[in-house]
Structures are given as structure tokens and as C-alpha cells.
C-alpha positions in Angstrom: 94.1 -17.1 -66.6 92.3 -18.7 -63.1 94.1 -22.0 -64.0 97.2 -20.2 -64.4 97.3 -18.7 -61.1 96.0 -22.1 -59.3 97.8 -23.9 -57.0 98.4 -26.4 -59.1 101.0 -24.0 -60.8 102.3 -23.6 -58.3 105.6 -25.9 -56.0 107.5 -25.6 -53.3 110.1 -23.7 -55.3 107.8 -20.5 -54.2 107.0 -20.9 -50.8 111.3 -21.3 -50.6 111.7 -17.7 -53.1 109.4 -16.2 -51.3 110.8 -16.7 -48.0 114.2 -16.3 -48.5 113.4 -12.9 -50.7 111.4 -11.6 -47.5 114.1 -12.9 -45.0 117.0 -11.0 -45.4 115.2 -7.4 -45.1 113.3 -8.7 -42.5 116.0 -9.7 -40.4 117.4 -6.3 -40.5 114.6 -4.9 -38.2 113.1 -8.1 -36.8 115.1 -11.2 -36.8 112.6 -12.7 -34.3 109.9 -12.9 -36.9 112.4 -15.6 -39.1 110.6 -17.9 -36.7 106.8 -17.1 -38.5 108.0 -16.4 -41.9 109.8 -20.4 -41.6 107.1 -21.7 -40.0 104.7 -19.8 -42.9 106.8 -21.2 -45.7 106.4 -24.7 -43.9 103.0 -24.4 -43.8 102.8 -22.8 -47.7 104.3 -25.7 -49.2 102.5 -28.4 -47.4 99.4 -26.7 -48.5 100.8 -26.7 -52.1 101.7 -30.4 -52.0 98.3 -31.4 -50.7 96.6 -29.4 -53.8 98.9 -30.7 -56.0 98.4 -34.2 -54.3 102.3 -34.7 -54.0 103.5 -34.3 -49.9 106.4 -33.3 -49.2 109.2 -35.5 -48.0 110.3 -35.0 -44.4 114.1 -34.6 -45.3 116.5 -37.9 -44.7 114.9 -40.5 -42.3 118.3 -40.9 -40.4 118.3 -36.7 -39.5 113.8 -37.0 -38.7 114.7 -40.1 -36.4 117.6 -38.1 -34.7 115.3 -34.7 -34.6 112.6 -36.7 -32.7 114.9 -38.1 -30.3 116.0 -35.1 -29.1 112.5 -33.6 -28.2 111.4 -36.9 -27.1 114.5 -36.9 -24.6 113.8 -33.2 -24.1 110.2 -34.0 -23.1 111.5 -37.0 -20.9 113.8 -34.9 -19.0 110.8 -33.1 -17.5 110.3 -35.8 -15.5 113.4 -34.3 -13.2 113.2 -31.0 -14.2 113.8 -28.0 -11.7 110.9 -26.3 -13.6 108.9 -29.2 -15.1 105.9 -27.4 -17.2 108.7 -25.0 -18.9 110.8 -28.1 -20.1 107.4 -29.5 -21.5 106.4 -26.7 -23.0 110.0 -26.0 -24.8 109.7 -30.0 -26.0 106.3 -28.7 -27.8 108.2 -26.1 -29.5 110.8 -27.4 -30.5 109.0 -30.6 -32.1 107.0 -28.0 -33.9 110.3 -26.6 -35.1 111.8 -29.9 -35.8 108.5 -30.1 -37.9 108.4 -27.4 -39.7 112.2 -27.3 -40.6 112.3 -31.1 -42.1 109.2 -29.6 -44.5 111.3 -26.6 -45.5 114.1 -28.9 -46.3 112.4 -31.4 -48.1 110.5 -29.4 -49.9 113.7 -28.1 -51.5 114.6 -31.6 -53.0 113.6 -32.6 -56.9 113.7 -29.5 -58.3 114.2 -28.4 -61.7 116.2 -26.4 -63.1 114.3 -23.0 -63.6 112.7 -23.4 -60.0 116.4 -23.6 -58.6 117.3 -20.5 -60.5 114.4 -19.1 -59.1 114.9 -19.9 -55.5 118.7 -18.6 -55.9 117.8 -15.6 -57.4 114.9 -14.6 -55.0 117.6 -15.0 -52.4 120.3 -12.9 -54.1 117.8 -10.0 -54.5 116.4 -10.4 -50.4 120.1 -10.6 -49.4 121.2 -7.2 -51.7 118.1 -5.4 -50.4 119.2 -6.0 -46.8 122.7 -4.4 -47.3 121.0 -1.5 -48.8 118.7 -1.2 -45.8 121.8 -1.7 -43.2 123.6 1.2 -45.2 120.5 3.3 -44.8 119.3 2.8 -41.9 123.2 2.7 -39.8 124.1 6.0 -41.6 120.7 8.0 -41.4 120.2 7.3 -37.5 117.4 4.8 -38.7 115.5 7.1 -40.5 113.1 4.1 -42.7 112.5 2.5 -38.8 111.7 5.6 -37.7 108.7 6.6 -40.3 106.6 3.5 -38.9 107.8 4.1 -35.3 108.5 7.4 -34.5 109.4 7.1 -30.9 112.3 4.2 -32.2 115.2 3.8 -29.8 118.3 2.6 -31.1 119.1 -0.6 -29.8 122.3 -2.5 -31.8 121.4 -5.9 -30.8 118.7 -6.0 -33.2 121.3 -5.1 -36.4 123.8 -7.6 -34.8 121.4 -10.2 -35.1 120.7 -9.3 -38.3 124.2 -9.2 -39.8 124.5 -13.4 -38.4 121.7 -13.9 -40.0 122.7 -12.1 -43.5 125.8 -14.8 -43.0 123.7 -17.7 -42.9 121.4 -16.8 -45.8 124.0 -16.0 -47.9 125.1 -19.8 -48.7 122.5 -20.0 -51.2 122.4 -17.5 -53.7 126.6 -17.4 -53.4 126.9 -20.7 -54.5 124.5 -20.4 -57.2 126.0 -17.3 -58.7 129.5 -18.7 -58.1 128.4 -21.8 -59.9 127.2 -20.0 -62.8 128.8 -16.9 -65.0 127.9 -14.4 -62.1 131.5 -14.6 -59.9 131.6 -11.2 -59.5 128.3 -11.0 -58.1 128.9 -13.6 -55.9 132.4 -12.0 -54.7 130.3 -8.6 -54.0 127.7 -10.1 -51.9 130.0 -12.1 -50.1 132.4 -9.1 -49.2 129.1 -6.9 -48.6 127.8 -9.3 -45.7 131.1 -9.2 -44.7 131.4 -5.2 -44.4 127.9 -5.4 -42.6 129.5 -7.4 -39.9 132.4 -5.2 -39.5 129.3 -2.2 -39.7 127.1 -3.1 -36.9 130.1 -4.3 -34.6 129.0 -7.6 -34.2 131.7 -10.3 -33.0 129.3 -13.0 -33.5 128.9 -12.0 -37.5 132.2 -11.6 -38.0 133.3 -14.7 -36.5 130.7 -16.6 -38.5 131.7 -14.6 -41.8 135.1 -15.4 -41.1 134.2 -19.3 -40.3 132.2 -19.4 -43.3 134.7 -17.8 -46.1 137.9 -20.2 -44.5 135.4 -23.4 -44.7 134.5 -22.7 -47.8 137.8 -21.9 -49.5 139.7 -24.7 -47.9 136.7 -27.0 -49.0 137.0 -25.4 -52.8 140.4 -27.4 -52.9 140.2 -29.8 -50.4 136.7 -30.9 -49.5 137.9 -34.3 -47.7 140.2 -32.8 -45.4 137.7 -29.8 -44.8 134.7 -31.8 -44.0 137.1 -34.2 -41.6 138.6 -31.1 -39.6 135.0 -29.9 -39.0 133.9 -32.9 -37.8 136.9 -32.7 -35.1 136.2 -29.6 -34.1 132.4 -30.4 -33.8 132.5 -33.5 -31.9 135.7 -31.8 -29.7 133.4 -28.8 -29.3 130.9 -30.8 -27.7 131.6 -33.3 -26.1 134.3 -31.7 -24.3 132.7 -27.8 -23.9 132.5 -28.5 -20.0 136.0 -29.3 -19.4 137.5 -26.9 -21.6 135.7 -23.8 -20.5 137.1 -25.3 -17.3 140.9 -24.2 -18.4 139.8 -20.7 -19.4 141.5 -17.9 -17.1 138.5 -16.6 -14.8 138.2 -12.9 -15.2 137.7 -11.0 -12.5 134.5 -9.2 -12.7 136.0 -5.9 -9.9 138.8 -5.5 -12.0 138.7 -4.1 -15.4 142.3 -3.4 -16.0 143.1 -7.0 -15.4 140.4 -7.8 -18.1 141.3 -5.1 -20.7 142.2 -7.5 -23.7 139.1 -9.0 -23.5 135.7 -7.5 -24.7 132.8 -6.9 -22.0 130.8 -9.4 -23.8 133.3 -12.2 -24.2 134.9 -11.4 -20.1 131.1 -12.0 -19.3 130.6 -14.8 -21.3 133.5 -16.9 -19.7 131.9 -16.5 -16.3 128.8 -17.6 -17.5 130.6 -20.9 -19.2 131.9 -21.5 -15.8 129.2 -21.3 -13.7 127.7 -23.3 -16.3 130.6 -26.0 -16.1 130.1 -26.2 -12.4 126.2 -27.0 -12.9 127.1 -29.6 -15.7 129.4 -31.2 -12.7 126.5 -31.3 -10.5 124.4 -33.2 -13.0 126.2 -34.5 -15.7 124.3 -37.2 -16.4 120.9 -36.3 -16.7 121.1 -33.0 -16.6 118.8 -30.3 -14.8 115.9 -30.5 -17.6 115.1 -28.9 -20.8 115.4 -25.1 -21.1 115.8 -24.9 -17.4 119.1 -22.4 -17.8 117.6 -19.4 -16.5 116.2 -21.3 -13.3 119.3 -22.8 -12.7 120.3 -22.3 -8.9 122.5 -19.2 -8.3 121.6 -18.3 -12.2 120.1 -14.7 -11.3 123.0 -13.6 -9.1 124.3 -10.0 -9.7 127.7 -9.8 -9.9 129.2 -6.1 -9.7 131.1 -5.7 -12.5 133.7 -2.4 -13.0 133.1 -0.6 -16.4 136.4 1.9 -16.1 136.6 4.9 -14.4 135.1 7.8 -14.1 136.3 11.5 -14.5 137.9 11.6 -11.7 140.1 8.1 -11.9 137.5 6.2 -9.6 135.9 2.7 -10.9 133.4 2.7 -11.8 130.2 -0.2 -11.4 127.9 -1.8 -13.4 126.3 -5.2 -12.5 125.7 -8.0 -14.7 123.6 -11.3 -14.0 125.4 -15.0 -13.6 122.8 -17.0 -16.3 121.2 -13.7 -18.3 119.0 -16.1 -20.3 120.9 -19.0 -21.4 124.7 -19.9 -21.6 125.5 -18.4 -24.9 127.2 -21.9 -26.0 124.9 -24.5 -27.7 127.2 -27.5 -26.6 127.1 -26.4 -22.8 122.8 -25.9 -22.7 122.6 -29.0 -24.0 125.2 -30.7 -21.6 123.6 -28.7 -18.6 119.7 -29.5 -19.6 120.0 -32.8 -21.5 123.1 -34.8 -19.8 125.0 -36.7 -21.4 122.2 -38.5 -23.6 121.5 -34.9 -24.8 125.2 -33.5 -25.8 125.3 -37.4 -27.4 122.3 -36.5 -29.6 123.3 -33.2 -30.3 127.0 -34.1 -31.5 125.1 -36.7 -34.0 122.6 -34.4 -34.9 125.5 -31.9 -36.0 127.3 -34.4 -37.8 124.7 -35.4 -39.9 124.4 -31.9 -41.0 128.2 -31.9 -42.1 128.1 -35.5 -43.3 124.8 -34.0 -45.8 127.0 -30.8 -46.7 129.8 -33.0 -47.4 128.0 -34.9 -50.0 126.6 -31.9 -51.8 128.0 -33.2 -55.1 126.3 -31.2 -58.1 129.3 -29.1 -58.1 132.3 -28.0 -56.2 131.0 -24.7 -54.8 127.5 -26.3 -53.5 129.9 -28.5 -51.3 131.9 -25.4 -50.3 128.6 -23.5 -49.6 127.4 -26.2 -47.9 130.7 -26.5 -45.5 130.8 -22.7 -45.3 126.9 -22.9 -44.4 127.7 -25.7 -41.3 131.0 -23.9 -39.9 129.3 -20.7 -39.7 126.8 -22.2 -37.5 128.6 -24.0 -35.6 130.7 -20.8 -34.6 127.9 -18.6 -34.1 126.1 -21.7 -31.8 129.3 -21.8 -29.2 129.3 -17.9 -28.7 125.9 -16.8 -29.2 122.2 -17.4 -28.7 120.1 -20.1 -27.0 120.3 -23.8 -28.4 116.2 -23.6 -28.5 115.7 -19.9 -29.7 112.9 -20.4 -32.7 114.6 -17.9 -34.6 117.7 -19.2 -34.8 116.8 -22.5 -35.6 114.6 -21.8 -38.3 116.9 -19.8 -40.1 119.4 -22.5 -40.3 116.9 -24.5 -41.5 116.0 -22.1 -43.8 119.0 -21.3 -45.0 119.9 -25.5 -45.4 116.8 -25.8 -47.3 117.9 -22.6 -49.3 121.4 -24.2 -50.1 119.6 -27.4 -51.2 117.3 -26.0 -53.6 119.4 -23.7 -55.1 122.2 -26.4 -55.7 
């Protein structure tokens, strides 16, 4: 029985169930910890390789080559930076995540077949348990949260991360129930996610569901053509973020009225894409430094903003900040902290990922997954989130190495 429940019985297969059957009902009430629980699994199957004597692989040496460059440039820019120990200190982290995500992903290459039915199914279960939860918790005021904190105060940022997240983790156990005899299982889940994002409101979910589905469908028929039009839009994306956000109408932050057919969130955003644009201009070749956004000059301006009216048919005002935290747009942090060399290595880096997706060839609906999987990030990355947030990151890796194993 000890022997049994060794190590040695144990593979990476595991660590990967394990993770991604905690990570969905995790998410729900703290998507920040996707950052520990990756890192964790990282950490469980090197341990698990060394006992069994059998490291894991590091993922492709073209992708680990690119990875390092981009911390190694993010490390160099510190040399410049407008807040040198911070862009140090972010080039730390995000080699450590760089790290930890090539374990996760190539830990989820040569296995067999029970241990990717294993991996797909753990998923499938963490994702269903996570709908339940959103059901639960968005139709009882948060009654579960509120056993273990009583003095809980609703905050919908927290379930609109979570529903992005349920998008990304969802690749996995999708294509491995859609591959198999379990289509209507697959078709539920999927259209569950789905009414989660149109539950908790989010505009980020829903565009990434939305990206995700399309990809994938139009890759079920015609991969080639897919994978090709993502790669346009990818390299357009970036490479060219500064000058398009240029074009955008500027909204005028004193005048709601004019702004009505836009969202808050979105009328916000643009501003902040702009005043990002105009920083890129400044420094467009070397950029300002790594994870420097928030120090940017100008970047903690407050703007008055008008809400609506009040009662009486007077505005009324809010305020809002220039640069929050970040710019919400992947493509333009890197422009703005990296340069050019930067939005260079981040254009490859994200067409290596489609280029790996693209070649997913066990079956058809891996390679749809696997398209699905790359355009729902790269929607959620030019609305949402910062380019070096742990969490984030992780969980694409997470859910990449999930795809993989499960395929």
C-alpha cells in the first residue's frame, strides 16, 4: 500500500488534474491565487520528476529562447527606466513566471492515454463546480462567501474575472469531451461559461467567449485560413496598437450625452490608449522601462468625468484617473515599456503560440480548442488586464498546458 501511494506512482498528469480541478472554483472567489496554485503545480511536478528521476522538459526551445529574451530585455530596460528597482523587480517575476509556465507545459507532453483522460476530466468537473458556485453565490447575495467572511462586500470585479478565466480553462475538457462520445456535455459547458459571462456582466468574458466559439468553429472547417487570419490580426494588433488607437474618436470625459453609446469602461479605456499612444510617441524606441505604466508622467491625473444627472437634471461628477494601473491593452504596455525591441518580441512570442495551436494535430477539435484557446486571449489581452499580472499569465499557461495534456 506505501509503494502504491509513492511518488513514484505518481506523474505530472496529477499535479495538472489537480490544478485545473481546483482552478475553476477558485477563480470564482479568488482569481489572484491562479498565480500560487500554477506556480504550486510547477513546483509539484518537478518534484515528481526528480523522484521519478525523469525532469521535465522546458516546453519547445524556440518559445524558452523567446521567453528569456523578453525578461532579459525587460531587465535591460532598467537601465533607463523612470523607476529603475520596480522594472528589476518585475523582470524577477516575470522570469519566475516564464519558469514556472514552460514546467506546466512541458510537463503535459508524453502522456498516455488514461492520464489524459484523467487531466480532461478533472478539468470538466473544476469547470461544472464553478458554474454551480457562480449560480449560487450571484442569486443568494453570496451567501457560501459570506459563511467564511461575514462582513463580505460585494464587489463584481472579482466574478468578472472569474467568468475570463472559466473561458480560458474551458479549452481543455471541451475538446476532450467533444473529441470523444460526450458532445453534449461539451455543448453544455460551453454554453454554461457562456451564460456566466452574460451573468456577471463582464464585457471582457463575453468578448473572449465570443472570440473563442468563432475561432474555434471556423477552425473546425477551415483550420488553415483560421490560423492565417489570427495571425493578421495578432501581428496588426501589435505592431500597429499605437497608431490605431490614434484614429479612435476621443470621448469627452464632461460630457456624457456625447458618450452614451459607449460603456463607462470602454469611454475610459480609449482615453487611457491615448494618453498611452502619446507616451509611446515620446519613446518609441526604447521605451520608458518595464512595468513603469503607473509612474508614467501625467499617469495619476484626475480627470472629472460626468456620470448623468442627478434628480434634478444637473450633471453630475465623478473623477477617474489617466493610467489607473496599467493601459488595459497588452500590445500598448509593451510598446510603451519595452519599445520597439519589446512589441517585436511580444508579436513573436504570440505567434509562436498560434503557430503551436495550429499544429495541434491528434484531432480536429484539439486544433479548434487550441485556436479557440489563443483568440480568446488575445481578445481578453487588448481590453483587459496588465501584460505582467501573475495571474493572468499563469492561467494561460495553465490552461495551454491543460489543452496539451488533455489532447
Amino acid at each position: 500500500m506505501a509503494q502504491r501511494l509513492s511518488a513514484r506512482t505518481l506523474s505530472p498528469a496529477d499535479a495538472l488534474a489537480a490544478a485545473l480541478l481546483v482552478a475553476p472554483p477558485l477563480a470564482v472567489y479568488a482569481p489572484a491565487a491562479m498565480a500560487p496554485l500554477a506556480a504550486l503545480a510547477a513546483v509539484a511536478i518537478i518534484v515528481i520528476g526528480a523522484i521519478n528521476r525523469r525532469w521535465p522538459a522546458l516546453g519547445a526551445p524556440t518559445a524558452l529562447a523567446l521567453l528569456v529574451l523578453v525578461a532579459v530585455w525587460g531587465a535591460l530596460t532598467g537601465l533607463w527606466s523612470i523607476r529603475a528597482d520596480e522594472s528589476l523587480k518585475r523582470a524577477l517575476q516575470i522570469a519566475g513566471i516564464f519558469l514556472a509556465g514552460s514546467v506546466l507545459i512541458g510537463g503535459a507532453s508524453g502522456l498516455s492515454a488514461p492520464q489524459r483522460r484523467r487531466v480532461a476530466v478533472a478539468a470538466a468537473i473544476g469547470i461544472a463546480l464553478a458554474l454551480v458556485l457562480v449560480l449560487v453565490e450571484r442569486f443568494s447575495g453570496d451567501a457560501l462567501r459570506r459563511l467564511v467572511e461575514p462582513e463580505y462586500e460585494f464587489h463584481d470585479g472579482t466574478m468578472k474575472r472569474a467568468a475570463t478565466l472559466l473561458v480560458l480553462l474551458l479549452a481543455a475538457p471541451a475538446a476532450h469531451l467533444w473529441r470523444g462520445d460526450s458532445r453534449v456535455v461539451a455543448v453544455l459547458l460551453i454554453l454554461g461559461v457562456g451564460a456566466a459571462t452574460l451573468l456577471v456582466d463582464s464585457i471582457s468574458a463575453r468578448l473572449a467567449w465570443i472570440a473563442a466559439v468563432s475561432a474555434a468553429a471556423l477552425a473546425w472547417y477551415l483550420p488553415r485560413a483560421t490560423a492565417a487570419l489570427l495571425a493578421i490580426c495578432i501581428a496588426g494588433s501589435i505592431l500597429f496598437a499605437p497608431l490605431a488607437v490614434r484614429l479612435l474618436p476621443v470621448p469627452d470625459p464632461q460630457d456624457a450625452q456625447a458618450r452614451a453609446h459607449l460603456p463607462e469602461s470602454a469611454a475610459h479605456r480609449v482615453l487611457i490608449w491615448q494618453f498611452a499612444a502619446e507616451r509611446i510617441a515620446e519613446r518609441p524606441l526604447l521605451g520608458w522601462g518595464l512595468d513603469t505604466a503607473r509612474s508614467m508622467p501625467g499617469a495619476r491625473r484626475i480627470i472629472p468625468w460626468e456620470s448623468g444627472v442627478d434628480l434634478w437634471g444637473r450633471p453630475h461628477f465623478t473623477s477617474v484617473v489617466q493610467m489607473p494601473l496599467h493601459p488595459h491593452n497588452a500590445p500598448l504596455q509593451w510598446w510603451m515599456e519595452l519599445g520597439l525591441p519589446g512589441a517585436v518580441l511580444g508579436t513573436a512570442v504570440a505567434l509562436l503560440a498560434l503557430a503551436a495551436a495550429a499544429r495541434a494535430t491528434r484531432d480536429r477539435a484539439d486544433r479548434a480548442a487550441a485556436l479557440g484557446l489563443v483568440a480568446a486571449g488575445t481578445a481578453v489581452a487588448a481590453i483587459s488586464y496588465g501584460g505582467w499580472q501573475g495571474w493572468w499569465l499563469l492561467t494561460m499557461f495553465l490552461a495551454a498546458a491543460g489543452l496539451a495534456a488533455a489532447a
